[in-house]
C-alpha atoms as one frame of an Amber mdcrd trajectory, in Angstrom:
protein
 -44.725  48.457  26.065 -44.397  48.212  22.483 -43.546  44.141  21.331 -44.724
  44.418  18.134 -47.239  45.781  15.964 -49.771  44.831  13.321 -49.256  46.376
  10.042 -52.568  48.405   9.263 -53.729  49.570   5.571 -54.930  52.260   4.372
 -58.148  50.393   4.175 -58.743  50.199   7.944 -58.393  53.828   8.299 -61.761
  55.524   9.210 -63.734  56.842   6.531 -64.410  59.864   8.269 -60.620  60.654
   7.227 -61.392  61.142   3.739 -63.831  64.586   4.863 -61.060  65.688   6.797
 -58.603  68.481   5.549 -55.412  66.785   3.835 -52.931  66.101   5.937 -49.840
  66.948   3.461 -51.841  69.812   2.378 -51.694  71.407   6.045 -48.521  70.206
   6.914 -46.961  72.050   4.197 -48.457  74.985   5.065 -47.514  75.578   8.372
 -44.455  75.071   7.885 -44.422  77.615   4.846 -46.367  79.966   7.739 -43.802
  79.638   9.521 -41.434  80.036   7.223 -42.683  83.763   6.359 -43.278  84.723
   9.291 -40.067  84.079  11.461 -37.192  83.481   8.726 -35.278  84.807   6.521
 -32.132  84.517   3.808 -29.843  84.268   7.268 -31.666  81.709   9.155 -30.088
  78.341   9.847 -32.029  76.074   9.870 -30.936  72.311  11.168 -31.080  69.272
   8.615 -33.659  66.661   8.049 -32.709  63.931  10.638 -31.669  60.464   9.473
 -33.956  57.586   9.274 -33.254  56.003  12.742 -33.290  59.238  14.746 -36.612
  59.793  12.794 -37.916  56.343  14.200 -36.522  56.776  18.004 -38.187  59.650
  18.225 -41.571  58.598  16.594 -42.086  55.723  18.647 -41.680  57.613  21.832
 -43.435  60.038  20.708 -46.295  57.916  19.828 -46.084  55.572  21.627 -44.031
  56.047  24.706 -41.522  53.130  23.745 -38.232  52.389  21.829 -37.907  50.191
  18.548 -36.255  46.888  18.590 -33.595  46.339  16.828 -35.291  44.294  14.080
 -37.610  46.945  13.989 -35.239  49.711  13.665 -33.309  47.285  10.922 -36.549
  46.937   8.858 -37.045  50.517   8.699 -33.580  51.546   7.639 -33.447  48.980
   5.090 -37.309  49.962   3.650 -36.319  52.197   0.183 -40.144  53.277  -0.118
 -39.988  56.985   0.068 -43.604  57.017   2.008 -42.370  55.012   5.198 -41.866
  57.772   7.534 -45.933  58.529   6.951 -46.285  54.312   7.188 -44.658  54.290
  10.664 -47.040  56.757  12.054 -49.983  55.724  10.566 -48.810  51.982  12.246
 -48.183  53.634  15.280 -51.173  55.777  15.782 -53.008  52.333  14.690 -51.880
  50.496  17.827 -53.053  50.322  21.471 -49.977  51.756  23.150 -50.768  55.198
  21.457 -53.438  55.594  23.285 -52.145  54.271  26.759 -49.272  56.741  25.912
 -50.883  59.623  25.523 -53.288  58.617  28.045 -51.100  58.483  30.750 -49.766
  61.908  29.427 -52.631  63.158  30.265 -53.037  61.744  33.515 -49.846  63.699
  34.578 -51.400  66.953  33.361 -54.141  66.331  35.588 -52.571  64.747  38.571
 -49.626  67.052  38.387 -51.324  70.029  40.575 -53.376  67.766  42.355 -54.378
  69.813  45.528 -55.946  66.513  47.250 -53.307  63.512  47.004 -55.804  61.136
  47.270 -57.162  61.564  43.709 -54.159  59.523  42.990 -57.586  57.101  43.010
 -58.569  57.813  39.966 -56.103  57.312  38.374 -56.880  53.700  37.289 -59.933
  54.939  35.508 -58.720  58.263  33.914 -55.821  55.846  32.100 -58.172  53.076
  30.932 -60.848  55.852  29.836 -58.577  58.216  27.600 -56.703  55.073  26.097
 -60.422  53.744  25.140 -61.158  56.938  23.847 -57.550  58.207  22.012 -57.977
  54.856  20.332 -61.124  54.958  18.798 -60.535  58.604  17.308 -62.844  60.089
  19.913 -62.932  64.175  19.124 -60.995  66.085  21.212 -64.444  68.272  21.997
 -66.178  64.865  23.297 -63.309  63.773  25.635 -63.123  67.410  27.517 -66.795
  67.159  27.297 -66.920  64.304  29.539 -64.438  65.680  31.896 -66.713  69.194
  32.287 -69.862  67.511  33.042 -68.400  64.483  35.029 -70.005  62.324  37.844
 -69.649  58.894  39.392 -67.227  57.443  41.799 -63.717  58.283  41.070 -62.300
  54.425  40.944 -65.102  53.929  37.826 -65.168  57.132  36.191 -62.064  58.732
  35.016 -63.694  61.840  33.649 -64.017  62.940  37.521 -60.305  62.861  37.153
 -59.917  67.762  37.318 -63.042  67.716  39.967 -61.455  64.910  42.122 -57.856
  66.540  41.636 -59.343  69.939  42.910 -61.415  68.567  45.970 -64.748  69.612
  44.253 -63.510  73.249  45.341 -65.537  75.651  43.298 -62.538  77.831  42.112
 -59.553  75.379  42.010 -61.673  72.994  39.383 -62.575  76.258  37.683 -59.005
  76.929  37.248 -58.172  73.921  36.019 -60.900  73.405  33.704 -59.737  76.499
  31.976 -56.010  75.996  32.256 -56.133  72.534  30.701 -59.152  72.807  27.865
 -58.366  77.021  27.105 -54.715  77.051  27.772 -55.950  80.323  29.901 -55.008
  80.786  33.425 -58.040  82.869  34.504 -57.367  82.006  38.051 -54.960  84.665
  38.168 -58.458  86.898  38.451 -59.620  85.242  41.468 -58.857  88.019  43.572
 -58.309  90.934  41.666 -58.166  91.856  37.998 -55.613  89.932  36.079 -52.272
  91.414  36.325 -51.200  91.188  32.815 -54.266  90.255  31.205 -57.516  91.302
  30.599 -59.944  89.372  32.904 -61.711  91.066  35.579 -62.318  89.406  39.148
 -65.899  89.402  38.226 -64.962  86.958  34.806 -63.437  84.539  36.993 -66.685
  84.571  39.212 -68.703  83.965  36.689 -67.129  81.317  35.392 -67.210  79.747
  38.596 -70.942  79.865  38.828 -71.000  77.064  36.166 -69.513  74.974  38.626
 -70.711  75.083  42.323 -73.282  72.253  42.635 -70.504  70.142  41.708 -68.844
  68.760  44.834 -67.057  65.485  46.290 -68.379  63.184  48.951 -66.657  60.258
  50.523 -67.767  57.042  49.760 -67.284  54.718  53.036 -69.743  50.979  52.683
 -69.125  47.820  54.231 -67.532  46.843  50.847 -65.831  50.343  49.174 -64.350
  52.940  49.979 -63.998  55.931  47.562 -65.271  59.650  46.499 -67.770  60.308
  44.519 -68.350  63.619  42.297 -72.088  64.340  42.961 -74.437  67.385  41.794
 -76.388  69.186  44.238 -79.357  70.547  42.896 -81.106  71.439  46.337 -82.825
  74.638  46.877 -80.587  76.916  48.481 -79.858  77.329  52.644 -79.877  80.110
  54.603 -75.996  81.847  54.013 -74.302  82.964  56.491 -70.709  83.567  56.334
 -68.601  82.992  52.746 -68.637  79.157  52.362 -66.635  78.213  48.987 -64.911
  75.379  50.533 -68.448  73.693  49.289 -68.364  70.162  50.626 -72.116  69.358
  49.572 -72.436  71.384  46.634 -74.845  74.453  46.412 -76.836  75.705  44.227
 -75.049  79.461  43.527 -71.665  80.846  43.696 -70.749  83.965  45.680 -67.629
  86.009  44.836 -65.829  87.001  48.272 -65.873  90.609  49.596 -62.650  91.291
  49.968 -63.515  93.765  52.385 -65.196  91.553  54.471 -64.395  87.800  54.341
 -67.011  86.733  56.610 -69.864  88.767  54.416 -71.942  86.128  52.392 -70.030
  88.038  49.124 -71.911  88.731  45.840 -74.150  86.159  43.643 -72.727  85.447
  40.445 -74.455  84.301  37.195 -73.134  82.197  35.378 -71.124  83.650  32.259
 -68.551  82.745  29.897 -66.033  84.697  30.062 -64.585  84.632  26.627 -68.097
  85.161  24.708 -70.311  86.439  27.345 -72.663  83.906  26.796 -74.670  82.971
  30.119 -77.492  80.595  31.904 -79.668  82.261  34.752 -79.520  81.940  38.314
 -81.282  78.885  38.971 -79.919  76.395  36.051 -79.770  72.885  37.449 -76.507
  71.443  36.980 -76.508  69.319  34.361 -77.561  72.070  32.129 -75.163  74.759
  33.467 -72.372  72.250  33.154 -73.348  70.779  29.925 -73.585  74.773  28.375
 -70.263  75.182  30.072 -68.947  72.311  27.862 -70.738  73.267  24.501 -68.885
  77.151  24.705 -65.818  76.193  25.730 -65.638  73.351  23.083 -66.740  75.179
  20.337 -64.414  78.631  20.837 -61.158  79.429  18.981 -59.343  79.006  22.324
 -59.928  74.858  22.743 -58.886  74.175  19.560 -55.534  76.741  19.979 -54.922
  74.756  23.315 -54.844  71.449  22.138 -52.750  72.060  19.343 -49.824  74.408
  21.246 -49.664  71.446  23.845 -49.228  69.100  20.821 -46.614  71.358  18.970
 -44.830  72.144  22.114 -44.429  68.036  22.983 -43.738  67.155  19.835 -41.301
  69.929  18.360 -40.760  70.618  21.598 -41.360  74.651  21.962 -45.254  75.887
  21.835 -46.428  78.726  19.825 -47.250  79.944  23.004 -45.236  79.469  26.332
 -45.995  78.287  28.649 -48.239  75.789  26.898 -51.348  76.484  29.714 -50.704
  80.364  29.359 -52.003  82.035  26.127 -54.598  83.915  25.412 -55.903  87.220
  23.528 -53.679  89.572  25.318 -50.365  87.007  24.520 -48.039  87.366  21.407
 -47.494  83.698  20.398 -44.366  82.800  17.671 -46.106  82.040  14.466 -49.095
  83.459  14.919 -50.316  82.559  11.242 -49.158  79.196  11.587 -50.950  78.430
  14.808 -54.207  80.133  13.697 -54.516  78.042  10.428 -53.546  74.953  12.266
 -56.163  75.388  14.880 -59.030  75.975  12.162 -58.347  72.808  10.697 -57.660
  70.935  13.700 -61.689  71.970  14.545 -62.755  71.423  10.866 -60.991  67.748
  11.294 -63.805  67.393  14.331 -61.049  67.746  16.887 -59.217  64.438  15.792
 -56.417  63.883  17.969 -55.010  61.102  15.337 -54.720  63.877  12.666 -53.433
  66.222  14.338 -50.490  64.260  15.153 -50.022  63.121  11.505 -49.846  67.016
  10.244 -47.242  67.888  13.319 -45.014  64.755  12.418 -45.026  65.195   8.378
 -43.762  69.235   8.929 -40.492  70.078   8.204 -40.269  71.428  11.727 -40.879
  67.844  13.019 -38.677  66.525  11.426 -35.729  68.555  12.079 -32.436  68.007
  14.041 -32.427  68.692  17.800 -30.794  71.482  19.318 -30.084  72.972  22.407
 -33.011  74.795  23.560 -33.278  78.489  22.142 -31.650  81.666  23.699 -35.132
  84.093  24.198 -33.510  86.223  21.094 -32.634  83.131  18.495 -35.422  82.379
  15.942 -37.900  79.578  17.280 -38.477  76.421  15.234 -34.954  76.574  13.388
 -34.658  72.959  14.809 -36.342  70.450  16.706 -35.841  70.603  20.808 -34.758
  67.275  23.050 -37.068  66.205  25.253 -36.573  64.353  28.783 -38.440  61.006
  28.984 -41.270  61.337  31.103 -40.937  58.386  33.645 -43.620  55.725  32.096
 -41.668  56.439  28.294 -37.948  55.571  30.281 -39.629  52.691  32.307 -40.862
  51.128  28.924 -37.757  51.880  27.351 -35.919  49.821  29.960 -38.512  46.756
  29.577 -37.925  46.750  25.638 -33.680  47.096  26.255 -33.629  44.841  28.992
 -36.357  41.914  27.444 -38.301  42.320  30.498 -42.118  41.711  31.066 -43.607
  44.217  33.378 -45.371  41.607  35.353 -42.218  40.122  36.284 -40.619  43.449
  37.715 -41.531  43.239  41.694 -39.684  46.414  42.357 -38.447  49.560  41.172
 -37.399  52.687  42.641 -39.240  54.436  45.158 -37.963  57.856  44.349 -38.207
  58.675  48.052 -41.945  58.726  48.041 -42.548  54.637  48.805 -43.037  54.580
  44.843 -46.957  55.730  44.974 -47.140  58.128  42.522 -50.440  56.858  40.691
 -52.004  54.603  42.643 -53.053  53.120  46.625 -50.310  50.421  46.162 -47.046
  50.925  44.762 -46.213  49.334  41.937 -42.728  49.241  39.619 -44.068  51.778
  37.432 -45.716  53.900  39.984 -42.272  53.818  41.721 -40.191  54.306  38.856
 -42.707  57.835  38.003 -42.138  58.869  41.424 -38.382  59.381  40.600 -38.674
  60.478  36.869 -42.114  61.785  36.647 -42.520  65.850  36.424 -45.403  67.812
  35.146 -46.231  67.789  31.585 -46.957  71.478  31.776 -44.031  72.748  33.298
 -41.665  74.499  31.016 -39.112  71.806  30.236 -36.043  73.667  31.045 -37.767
  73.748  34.658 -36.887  69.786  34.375 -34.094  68.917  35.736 -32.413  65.646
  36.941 -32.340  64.780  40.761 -30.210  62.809  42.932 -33.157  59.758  43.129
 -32.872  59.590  39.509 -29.239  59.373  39.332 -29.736  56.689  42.270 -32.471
  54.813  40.536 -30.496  53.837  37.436 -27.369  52.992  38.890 -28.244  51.581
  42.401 -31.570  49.549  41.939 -31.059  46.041  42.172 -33.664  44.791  39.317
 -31.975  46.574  37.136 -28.195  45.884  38.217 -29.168  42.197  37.905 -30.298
  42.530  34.410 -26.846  44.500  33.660 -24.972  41.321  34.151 -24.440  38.565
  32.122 -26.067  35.919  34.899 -24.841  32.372  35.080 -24.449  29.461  32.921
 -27.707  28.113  34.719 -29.420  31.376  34.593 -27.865  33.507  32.127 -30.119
  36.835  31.456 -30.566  38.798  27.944 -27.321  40.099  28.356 -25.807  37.233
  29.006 -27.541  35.135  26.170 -26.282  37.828  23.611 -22.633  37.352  24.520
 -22.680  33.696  24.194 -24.406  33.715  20.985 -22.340  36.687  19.057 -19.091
  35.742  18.952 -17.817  38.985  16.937 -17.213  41.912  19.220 -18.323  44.735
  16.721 -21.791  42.996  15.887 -21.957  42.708  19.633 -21.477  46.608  20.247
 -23.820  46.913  17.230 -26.666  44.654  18.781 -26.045  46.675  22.269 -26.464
  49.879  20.576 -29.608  49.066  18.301 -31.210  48.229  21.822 -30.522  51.543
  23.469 -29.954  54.315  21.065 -31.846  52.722  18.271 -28.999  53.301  15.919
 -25.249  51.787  15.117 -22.556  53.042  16.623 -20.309  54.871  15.261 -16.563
  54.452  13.969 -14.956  56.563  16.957 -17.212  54.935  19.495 -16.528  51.147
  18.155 -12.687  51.986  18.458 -13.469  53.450  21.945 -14.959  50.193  23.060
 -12.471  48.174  21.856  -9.827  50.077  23.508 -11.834  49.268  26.509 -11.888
  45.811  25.857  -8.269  45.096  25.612  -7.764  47.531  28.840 -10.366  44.973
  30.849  -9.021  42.242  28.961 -12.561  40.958  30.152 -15.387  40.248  27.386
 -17.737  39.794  29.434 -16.980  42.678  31.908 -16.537  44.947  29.341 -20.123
  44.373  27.663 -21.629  44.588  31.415 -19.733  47.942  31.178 -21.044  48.851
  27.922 -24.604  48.489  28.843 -24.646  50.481  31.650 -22.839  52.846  30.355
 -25.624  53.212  27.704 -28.514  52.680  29.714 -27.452  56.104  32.408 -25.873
  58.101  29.162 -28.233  60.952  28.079 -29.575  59.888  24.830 -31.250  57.360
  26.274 -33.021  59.236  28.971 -33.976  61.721  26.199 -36.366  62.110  23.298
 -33.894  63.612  20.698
């Protein structure tokens, strides 16, 4: 959670910035792209949004937290006409960006785990990608590490897609296309794609990059784990189809369809999007680490990352669903996406720039409205966004002035609160209840009866609601002892939830309250409940 953050220059930023493609230079034009390609003299499109809406949603965008009120003050009071760029280039300076977007990432990953305990690795996969969204790390380097991972699973988070799949031959295959390509190839697993144009075969031979890879249990006097291994071992005697492949082995065979107990076909390895191959025989290391070098270095990675990024951000992708695109797919914007993804890959995959270009546009920086009717013109306005569960947990530390450490229980969500992790803890629990996949199209997300029960039954947070006692008073009840003026007291509420004043309608509607409780206290007990379960703050607006 966000406290407080160290004001950066523009001294500390990396050199390597000043070879990278300008940032208000490709900003502009996407949105001009966009512009000519999708509107015209009778398209509405949805203001600029104020200065506090802009900050609410930067910092939980960035950072998956909330502004304080002094924070949110600050900014509304700066006249400087370059503080909107300031605030993100603060943001994207400080450790929680990286833990953010880290833990982003760990849902995409975890999400369609087909073996629940991976949960495992979880611990790693968070501390690596914060490490490496931090530093600046390329975008081509961190999938990199994730193609051609080994190690045990509790030390190296780049096992994170092999461990998640079980080591299966085609399920990591899958994945490792779905997540780096934005392609679902697996749809060609057992016959030719049904809308696309990938034969069974392409699949296959993807899959041959990938079957010495494997995962073994780990089971010593002192650990116990999994551990993704490589199996370079001359090959056995086949008999029937085996692509469960506990031990890894040294060549993939597509099924015969015909026969599922034949030993199937041998497949060499081959890229499916460039044709490039290894031969039969390739140890893995250098099959994987080819693997990694094409997939890196085609038009499709780049177009991935950056439609996942748009689609979180402005909250619609050029293409949807965000980990469905491809040759054979119309995307909205077309242009736009193609120019941003060539400078995305001429910016050496930067992560940290992209998000500057997506947050200066125009389309950024829009209004939210309602999600889009498939006819209406896309990116006429910004979209809301539910808070993925670790954003609303952090939110509720930062409202409530609670530390983390302190919390000894949260929801469970009706899963015992292990989402991410062998013990449950606050956060874990509170994910189990809000947490969805990060893939999923978001109006897929809706809101469930745990959720509703987590933030108006759980007793941690009921007993920060109330004021406390004279002995023991809590945030809440500190405020109201200290502000003796009712509307700075709504104010002060609403800066800490909404991250913005309230307005004139809703200050008269509290007072009317008031006087109907005829209880201050009660009323601001009220209040802050009321704000804490409304919508705006369990979304991104």
């Amino acid at each position: 959670m966000v406290r407080s953050l160290l004001l950066v220059t523009l001294c500390l930023v990396p050199s390597i910035v000043l070879a990278q493609p300008s940032i208000d230079r490709v900003a502009r034009q996407v949105d001009r792209l966009i512009a000519e390609e999708l509107f015209d003299d009778q398209t509405e499109l949805a203001p600029q949004i104020d200065d506090a809406t802009f900050l609410r949603r930067v910092w939980l965008d960035l950072v998956g937290d909330i502004p304080s009120p002094e924070h949110t003050t600050a900014f509304l009071l700066d006249p400087a006409p370059d503080k909107r760029d300031r605030v993100i280039r603060d943001l994207l300076a400080s450790d929680q960006y990286g833990q953010n977007w880290a833990r982003y990432w760990r849902d995409v990953i975890l999400s369609r785990r087909i073996e629940d305990r991976a949960v495992l690795v979880s611990n790693a996969l968070v501390t690596l990608l914060t490490d490496e969204l931090n530093k600046g790390t390329g975008w081509d380097e961190v999938a990199t590490q994730f193609i051609t991972a080994r190690g045990d699973v509790r030390d190296e988070g780049a096992t994170a897609i092999v461990m998640a799949q079980d080591g299966i031959t085609e399920d990591t295959t899958a994945e490792m296309s779905r997540i780096f390509l934005g392609i679902q190839i697996q749809c060609a697993q057992c016959h030719d794609h049904p809308y696309d144009r990938w034969k069974r075969e392409q699949f296959h031979e993807l899959a041959a990059f990938f079957p010495r890879t494997a995962v073994r249990q780990v089971n010593t006097a002192t650990k116990r784990s999994f551990e993704v291994i490589a199996n370079d071992a001359r090959e056995r005697r086949r008999g029937m189809n085996d692509n469960a492949n506990r031990r890894g082995k040294p060549e993939h065979y597509m099924p015969d369809l015909n026969d599922p107990a034949a030993a199937g076909t041998r497949m060499e390895p081959r890229f499916f999007l460039t044709g490039a191959e290894v031969s039969l025989g390739t140890p893995d290391a250098d099959r994987r680490g080819a693997i990694a070098e094409w997939m890196t270095s085609n038009e499709w990675f780049a177009t991935a990352y950056v439609n996942r990024m748009w689609a979180e951000l402005v909250g619609e992708g050029f293409y949807e669903p965000v980990d469905d695109m491809g040759p054979d797919r119309t995307p909205h914007g077309k242009r736009a996406v193609e120019f941003l993804s060539k400078e995305f890959a001429a910016s050496g995959y930067d992560p940290k720039w992209l998000m500057r270009v997506i947050l200066n546009t125009q389309a950024y920086q829009r209004e939210t409205r309602p999600r889009r009717l498939p006819d209406a013109t896309p990116f006429t306005a910004n979209v809301a966004q539910p808070l993925r569960g670790d954003q609303l947990f952090n939110a509720l530390l930062t409202t409530l002035e609670l530390d983390e450490a302190t919390v000894r229980s949260m929801v469970s969500g009706g899963q015992g609160g292990r989402m991410y992790g062998a013990q449950a803890s606050p956060r874990d629990g509170f994910n189990s209840a809000f947490g969805f996949d990060p893939s999923a199209p978001r109006e897929t997300i809706t809101a469930s009866i745990p959720q509703a029960l987590a933030m108006m039954n759980q007793p941690q947070i009921n007993r920060t609601l109330t004021a406390g006692s004279k002995r023991r008073p809590t945030s809440l009840g500190k405020l109201i002892a200290e502000v003796k003026d009712d509307e700075m007291l709504t104010t002060e509420l609403f800066l800490r939830t909404l991250c913005r004043e309230p307005t004139e309608a809703e200050l008269a509607e509290v007072e009317a309250y008031g006087e109907s409780v005829d209880n201050r206290t009660e009323t601001y007990e009220d209040l802050l409940w009321s704000l804490i379960n409304s919508t705006e703050y369990a979304y991104r607006k």
